[in-house]
C-alpha positions as CSV (number, residue, x, y, z in Angstrom):
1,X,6.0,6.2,-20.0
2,X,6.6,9.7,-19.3
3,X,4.9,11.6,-15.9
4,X,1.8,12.9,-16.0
5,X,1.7,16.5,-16.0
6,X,1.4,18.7,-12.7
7,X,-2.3,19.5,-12.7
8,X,-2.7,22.6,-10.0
9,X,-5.9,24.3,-9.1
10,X,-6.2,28.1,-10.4
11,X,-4.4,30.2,-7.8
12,X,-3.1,27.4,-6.5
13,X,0.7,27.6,-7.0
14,X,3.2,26.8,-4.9
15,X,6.1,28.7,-3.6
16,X,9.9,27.8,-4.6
17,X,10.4,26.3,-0.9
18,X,7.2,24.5,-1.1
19,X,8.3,22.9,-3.8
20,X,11.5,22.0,-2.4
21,X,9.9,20.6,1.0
22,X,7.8,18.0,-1.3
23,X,11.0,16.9,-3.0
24,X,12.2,16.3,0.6
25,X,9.2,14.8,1.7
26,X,9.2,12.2,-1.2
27,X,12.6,10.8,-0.5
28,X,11.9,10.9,3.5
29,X,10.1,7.7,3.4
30,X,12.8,4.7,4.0
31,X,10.8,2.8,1.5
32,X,10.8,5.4,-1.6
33,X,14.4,6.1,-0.6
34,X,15.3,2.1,-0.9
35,X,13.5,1.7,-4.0
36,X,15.2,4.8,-5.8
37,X,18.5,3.5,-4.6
38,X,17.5,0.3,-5.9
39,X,16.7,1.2,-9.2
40,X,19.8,3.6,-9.0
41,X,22.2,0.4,-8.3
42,X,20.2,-2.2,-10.8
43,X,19.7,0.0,-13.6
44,X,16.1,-0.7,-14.3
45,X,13.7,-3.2,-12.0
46,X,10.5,-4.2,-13.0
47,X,7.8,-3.5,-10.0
48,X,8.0,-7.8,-9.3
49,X,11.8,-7.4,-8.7
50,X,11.4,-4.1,-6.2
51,X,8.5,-5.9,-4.5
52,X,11.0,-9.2,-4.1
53,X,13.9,-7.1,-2.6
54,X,12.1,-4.6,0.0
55,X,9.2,-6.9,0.8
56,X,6.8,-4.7,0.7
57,X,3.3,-5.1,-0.5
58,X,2.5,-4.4,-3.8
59,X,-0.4,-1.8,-3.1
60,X,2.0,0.6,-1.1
61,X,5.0,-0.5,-3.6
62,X,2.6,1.0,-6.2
63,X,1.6,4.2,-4.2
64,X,5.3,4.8,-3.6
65,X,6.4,4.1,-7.2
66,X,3.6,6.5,-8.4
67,X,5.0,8.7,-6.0
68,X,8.3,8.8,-7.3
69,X,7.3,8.8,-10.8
70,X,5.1,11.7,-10.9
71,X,7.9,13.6,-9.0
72,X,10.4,13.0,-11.7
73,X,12.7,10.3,-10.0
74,X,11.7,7.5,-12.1
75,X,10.0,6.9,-15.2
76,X,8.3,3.9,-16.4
77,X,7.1,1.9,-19.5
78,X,5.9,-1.4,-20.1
79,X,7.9,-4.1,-21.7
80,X,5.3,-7.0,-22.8
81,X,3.9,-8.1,-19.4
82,X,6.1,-6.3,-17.1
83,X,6.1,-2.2,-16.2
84,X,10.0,-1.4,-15.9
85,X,11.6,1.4,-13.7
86,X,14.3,3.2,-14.5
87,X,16.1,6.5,-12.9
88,X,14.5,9.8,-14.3
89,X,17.2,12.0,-14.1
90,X,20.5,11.2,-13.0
91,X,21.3,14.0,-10.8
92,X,18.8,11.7,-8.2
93,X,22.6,10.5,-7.0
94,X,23.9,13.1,-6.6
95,X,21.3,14.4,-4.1
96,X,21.6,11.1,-2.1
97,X,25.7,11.5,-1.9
98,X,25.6,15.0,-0.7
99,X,22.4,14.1,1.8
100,X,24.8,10.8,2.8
101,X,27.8,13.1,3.3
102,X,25.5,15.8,5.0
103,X,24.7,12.4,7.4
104,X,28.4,12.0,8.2
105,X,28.9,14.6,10.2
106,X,24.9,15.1,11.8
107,X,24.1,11.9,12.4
108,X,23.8,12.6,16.5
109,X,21.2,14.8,15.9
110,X,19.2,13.9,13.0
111,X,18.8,10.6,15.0
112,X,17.9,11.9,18.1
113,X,15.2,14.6,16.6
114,X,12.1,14.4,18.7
115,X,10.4,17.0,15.8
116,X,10.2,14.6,12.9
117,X,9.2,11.6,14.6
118,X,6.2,9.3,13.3
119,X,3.5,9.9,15.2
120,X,4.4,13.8,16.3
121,X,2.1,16.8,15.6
122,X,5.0,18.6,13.4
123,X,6.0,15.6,11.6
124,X,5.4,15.3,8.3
């Protein structure tokens, strides 16, 4: 099943780095992140199988799968009873090498940002 469309309110468009920040902001949640590389490493996983190996319950699995779906990570379609995910676009790994290889050398900081932290009025 392909994404829905973007639906946008008139007037309502978004610059080129607000787009960019959202793309950012779907992968920085650990969970979306684990199931995209999941899905990137198995090939295709039916929601049953991502809930099995993160452990997470199936009402936020399926709030982050939508997530990632309507973003154009992964795409989905039904085979008999199951709904199977797949990678959208292949380029997904290469944006997780270079952000891992980016995390080489900036791991200090990125750990120790007090900005971004759960919980803080300029997190996101």
């Amino acid at each position: 099943m392909a994404r829905s469309p973007t639906i946008a309110a008139p007037g309502a468009e978004l610059t080129e780095h607000e787009l960019l920040a959202r793309i950012f902001r779907t992968l920085g949640d650990a969970r979306r992140l684990q199931m995209l590389e999941l899905v990137l490493e198995h090939g295709e996983l039916s929601q049953s199988e991502l809930l099995e190996l993160t452990g997470i319950p199936q009402s936020r699995a399926s709030e982050h799968l939508r997530c990632l779906t309507w973003c154009g990570l992964l795409v989905s379609e039904w085979e008999g009873a199951r709904r199977i995910y797949r990678v959208a676009d292949r380029r997904a790994v290469l944006f997780i090498d270079m952000a891992r290889e980016f995390l080489e050398d900036n791991a200090g900081g990125i750990s120790t940002c007090r900005i971004i932290e759960p919980g803080s009025s300029a997190s996101c």
